[in-house]
C-alpha positions in Angstrom: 80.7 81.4 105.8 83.1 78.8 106.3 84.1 79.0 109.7 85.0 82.2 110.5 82.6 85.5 111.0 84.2 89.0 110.9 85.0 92.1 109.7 83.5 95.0 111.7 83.0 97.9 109.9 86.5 99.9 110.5 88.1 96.1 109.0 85.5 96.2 106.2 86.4 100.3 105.9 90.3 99.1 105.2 89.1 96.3 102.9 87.7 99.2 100.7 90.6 101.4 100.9 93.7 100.2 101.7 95.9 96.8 100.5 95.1 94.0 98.7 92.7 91.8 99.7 89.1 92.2 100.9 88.6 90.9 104.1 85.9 88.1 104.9 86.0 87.4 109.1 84.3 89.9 110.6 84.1 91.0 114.5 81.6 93.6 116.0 81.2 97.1 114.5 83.5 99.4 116.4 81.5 102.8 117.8 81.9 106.1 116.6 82.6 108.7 118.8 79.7 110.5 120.9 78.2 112.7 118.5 80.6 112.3 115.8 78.8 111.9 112.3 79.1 108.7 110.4 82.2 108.5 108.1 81.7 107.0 104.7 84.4 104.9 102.4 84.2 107.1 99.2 85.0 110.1 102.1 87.8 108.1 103.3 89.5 107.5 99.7 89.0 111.2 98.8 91.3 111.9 102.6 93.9 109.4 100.9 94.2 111.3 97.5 93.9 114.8 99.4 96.8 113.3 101.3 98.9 110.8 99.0 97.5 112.1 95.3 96.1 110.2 92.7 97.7 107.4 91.0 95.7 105.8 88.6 96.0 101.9 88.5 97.1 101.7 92.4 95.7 100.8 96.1 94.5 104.1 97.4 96.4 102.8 100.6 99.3 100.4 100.9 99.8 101.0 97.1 103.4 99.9 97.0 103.6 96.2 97.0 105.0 93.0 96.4 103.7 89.5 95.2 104.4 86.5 96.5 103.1 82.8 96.0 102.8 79.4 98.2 100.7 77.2 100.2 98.9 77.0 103.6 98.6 73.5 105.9 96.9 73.9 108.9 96.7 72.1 112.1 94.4 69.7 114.0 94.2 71.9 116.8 92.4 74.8 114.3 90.2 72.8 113.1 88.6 71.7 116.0 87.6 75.6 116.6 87.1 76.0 113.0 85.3 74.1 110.5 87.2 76.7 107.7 88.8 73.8 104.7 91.7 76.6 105.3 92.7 74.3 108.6 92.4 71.0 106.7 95.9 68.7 106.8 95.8 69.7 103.0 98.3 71.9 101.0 96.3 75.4 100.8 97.4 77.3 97.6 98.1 81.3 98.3 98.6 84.2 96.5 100.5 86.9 98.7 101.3 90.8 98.7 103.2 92.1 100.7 103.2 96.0 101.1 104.0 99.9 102.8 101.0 101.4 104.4 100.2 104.8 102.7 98.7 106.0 98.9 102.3 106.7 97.9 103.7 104.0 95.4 107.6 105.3 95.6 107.8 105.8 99.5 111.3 104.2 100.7 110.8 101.1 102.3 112.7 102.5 105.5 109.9 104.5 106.4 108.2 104.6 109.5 105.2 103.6 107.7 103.4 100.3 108.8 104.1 97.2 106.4 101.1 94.7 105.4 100.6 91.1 104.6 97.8 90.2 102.5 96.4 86.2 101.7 94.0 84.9 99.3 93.6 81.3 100.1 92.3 79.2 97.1 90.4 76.5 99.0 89.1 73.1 97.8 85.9 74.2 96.7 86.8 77.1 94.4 86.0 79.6 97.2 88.3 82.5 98.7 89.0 82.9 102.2 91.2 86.3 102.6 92.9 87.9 105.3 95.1 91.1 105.6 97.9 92.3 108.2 99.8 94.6 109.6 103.0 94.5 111.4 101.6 96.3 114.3 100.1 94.2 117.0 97.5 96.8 117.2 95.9 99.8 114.7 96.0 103.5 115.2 92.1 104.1 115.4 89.3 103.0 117.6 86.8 103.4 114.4 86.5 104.6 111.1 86.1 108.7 112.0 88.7 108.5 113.7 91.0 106.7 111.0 89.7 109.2 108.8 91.3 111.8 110.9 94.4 109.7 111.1 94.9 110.1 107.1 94.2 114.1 107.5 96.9 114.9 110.1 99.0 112.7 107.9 99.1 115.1 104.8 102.3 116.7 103.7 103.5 120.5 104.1 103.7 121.4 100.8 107.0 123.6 101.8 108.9 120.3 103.0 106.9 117.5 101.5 106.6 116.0 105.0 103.9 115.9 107.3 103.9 118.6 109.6 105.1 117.7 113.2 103.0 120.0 114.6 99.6 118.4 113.5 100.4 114.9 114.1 101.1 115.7 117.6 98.0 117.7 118.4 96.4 114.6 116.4 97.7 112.1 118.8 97.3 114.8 122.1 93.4 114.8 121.0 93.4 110.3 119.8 94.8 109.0 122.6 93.8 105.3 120.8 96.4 106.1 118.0 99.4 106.3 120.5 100.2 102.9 121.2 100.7 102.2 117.4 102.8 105.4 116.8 105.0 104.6 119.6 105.3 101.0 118.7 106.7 102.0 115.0 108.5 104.6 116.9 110.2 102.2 118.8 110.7 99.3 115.8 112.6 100.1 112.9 112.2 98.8 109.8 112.5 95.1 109.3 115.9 93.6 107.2 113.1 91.9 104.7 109.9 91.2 104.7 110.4 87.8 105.5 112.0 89.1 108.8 108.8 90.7 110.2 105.9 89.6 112.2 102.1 90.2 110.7 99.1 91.1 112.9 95.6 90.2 112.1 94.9 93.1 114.4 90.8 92.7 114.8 89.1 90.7 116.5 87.4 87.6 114.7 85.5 84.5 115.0 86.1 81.3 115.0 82.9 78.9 114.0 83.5 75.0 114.8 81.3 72.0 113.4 78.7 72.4 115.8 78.6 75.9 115.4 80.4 77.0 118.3 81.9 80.6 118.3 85.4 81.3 119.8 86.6 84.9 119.5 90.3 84.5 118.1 93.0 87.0 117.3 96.6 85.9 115.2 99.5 86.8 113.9 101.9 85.3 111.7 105.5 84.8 112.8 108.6 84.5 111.1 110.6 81.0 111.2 113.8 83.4 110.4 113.3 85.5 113.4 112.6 89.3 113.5 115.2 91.4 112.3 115.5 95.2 112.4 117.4 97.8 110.9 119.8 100.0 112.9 119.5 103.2 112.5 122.7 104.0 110.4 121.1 101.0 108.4 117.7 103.3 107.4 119.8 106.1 106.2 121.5 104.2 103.7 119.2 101.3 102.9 117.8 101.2 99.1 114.5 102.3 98.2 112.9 99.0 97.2 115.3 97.0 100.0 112.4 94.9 101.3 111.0 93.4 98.0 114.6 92.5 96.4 115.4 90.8 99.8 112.6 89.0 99.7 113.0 88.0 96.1 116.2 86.9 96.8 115.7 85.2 100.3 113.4 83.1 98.4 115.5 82.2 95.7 117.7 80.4 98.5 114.4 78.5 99.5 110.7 78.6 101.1 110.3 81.0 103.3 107.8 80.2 106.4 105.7 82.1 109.0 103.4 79.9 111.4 100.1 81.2 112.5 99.8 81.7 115.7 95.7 82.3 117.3 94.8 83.8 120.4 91.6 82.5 122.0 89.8 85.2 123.8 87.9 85.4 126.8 84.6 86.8 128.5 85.4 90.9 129.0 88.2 90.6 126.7 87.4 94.0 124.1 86.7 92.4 120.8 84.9 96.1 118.6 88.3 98.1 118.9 91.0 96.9 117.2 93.7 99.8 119.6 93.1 97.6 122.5 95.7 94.4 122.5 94.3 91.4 124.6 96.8 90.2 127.2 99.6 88.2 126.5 98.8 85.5 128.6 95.6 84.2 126.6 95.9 80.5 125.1 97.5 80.0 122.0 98.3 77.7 119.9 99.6 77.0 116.1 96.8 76.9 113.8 99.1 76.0 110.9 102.3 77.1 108.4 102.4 79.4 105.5 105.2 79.0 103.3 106.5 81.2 100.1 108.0 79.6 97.6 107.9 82.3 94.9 108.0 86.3 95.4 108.1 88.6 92.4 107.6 92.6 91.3 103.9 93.4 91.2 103.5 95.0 87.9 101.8 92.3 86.0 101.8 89.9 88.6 98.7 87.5 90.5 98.1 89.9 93.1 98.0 92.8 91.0 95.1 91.1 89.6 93.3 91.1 92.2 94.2 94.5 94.3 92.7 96.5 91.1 90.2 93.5 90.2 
C-alpha cells in the first residue's frame, strides 16, 4: 500500500458497480444484517439493470459522467500521517470524472440523485492511488444487502416511469440507516455546477505514517467557489446536461480548485458503517489542493478509458 488501508467491503461493492474509479483505502467490513444472507456484486449489477436497464458500454451506476483533468499538491501536515507520494510538496497529475448516481446515462442533472467525484492520481512511481465521492456527507446503506435493497425500491412504475412513492417510503420506514441521506438530498438541491459542490469520501479509511502508525481519517473535498444551489424554479427549467457545460465553461475562465479537507477520528468513533457521520468537532486539517485545469465530454475521453477499462 502506500499509506493508506481501506475499502470495506460495501466501498469495494461500489468500486465494482458504480462510478469510475476502483477504490484502494479500505476501512473495516461493514456487517450484514442478523440473519440476512450474503449479497454478491454480480447480484448487485443484475438489481441495477432490473432497475436502470442495460446500456452496453456504460457504468452500471453513476453512468452519466464527465471528465476532467489537473493536478494534486499536498500538504506537510498529510504527510506526516501518511507516508502516500500523493501528499508530497510535488504537482500530482489527475484524471477526474465527475458524475449522477444511478444506471441511467440521460437522467437530467437536476435530479435528486446523488452527484460523484472520482480521482486517479498518477504518482511518481507509475502507481495509481484512486478515490471516489459523493456529495453526501454520508451513504444510504449500513452494508451491501441493504444497498442492494436500496437499488430495488428504486425501480420505476412502468405506468409513470418513476419510482413508486409508495415503496421507497416503506423502504426507508423498514432502513432507518438510509434516512439521513434521503433527507439530506431532500433538503439540498442540485448544485449550480459541479465545481460548486462539496465531495464526500464518505467511509472510513486509514491513514499509514512512516513508522507505520494508523490514524483512522475521513475527508471531503471543498469548493474554493463556494457551494451553490439551485432554487427550485431553477430545477424546473435548468438544461439537461447543465452541470457538465458549466463546468466546461467555468474552466475555460480558469483552474478550478477544491481543498481536501481530513478528519482524524477517535477511540469509539464508528469506522464499518459509512450512514453514521463522525462529529463535527474532530481535528481537521488541509491535507492538500486539487485543481482542474481541463474538463471535457466523456465519450472518448481519459476517464472513459478507464471506467470501461
Amino acid at each position: 500500500m502506500t499509506g493508506f488501508r481501506g475499502p470495506s467491503r460495501l466501498a469495494l461493492m461500489l468500486s465494482v458497480v458504480s462510478a469510475a474509479f476502483v477504490g484502494t483505502a479500505v476501512p473495516a467490513p461493514a456487517a450484514e444484517p442478523s440473519g440476512a444472507p450474503d449479497v454478491q456484486p454480480l447480484e448487485v449489477i443484475s438489481s441495477l439493470e432490473t432497475t436502470y436497464g442495460v446500456h452496453p458500454g456504460q457504468s452500471r451506476n453513476h453512468a452519466k459522467g464527465t471528465c476532467a483533468a489537473g493536478y494534486f499538491v499536498g500538504t506537510p501536515t498529510a504527510a506526516v500521517l501518511s507516508r502516500s507520494r500523493q501528499f508530497s510538496d510535488a504537482r500530482v497529475s489527475v484524471v477526474a470524472r465527475f458524475s449522477v448516481a444511478g444506471g441511467n446515462p440521460e437522467v437530467p442533472d437536476a435530479t435528486s440523485n446523488a452527484r460523484g467525484m472520482a480521482l486517479e492520481f498518477r504518482l511518481s512511481d507509475g502507481s495509481r492511488q484512486h478515490m471516489t465521492m459523493l456529495n453526501t456527507p454520508v451513504f444510504g446503506a449500513a452494508n451491501p444487502r441493504i444497498f442492494n435493497d436500496m437499488i430495488l425500491a428504486g425501480k420505476p412504475d412502468p405506468s409513470t416511469g418513476k419510482p413508486d412513492p409508495q415503496k421507497l417510503r416503506v423502504f426507508l420506514a423498514s432502513h432507518p440507516d438510509a434516512v439521513a441521506q434521503s433527507e439530506y438530498l431532500r433538503t439540498h438541491h442540485a448544485p449550480e455546477s459541479y465545481a460548486n459542490e462539496s465531495y464526500y469520501g464518505i467511509h472510513t479509511f486509514k491513514f499509514i505514517d512512516a513508522q507505520g502508525g494508523i490514524h483512522p481519517v475521513k475527508w471531503r473535498f471543498v469548493p474554493q467557489d463556494g457551494e451553490q444551489r439551485l432554487s427550485a424554479s431553477e430545477l424546473t427549467t435548468a438544461p439537461r446536461d447543465f452541470l457538465e457545460r458549466r463546468l466546461i465553461e467555468r474552466v475555460k475562465s480558469g483552474p478550478v480548485q477544491w481543498n481536501m479537507i481530513v478528519n482524524v477520528g477517535q477511540p469509539g468513533d464508528v469506522e464499518d458503517n459509512p450512514s453514521i457521520p463522525w462529529p463535527e468537532t474532530r481535528r481537521h486539517f488541509i491535507a492538500g489542493t486539487l485543481t482542474v485545469t481541463r474538463a471535457m465530454s466523456q465519450s472518448g475521453a481519459e476517464c472513459e478509458k478507464i471506467v470501461s477499462g
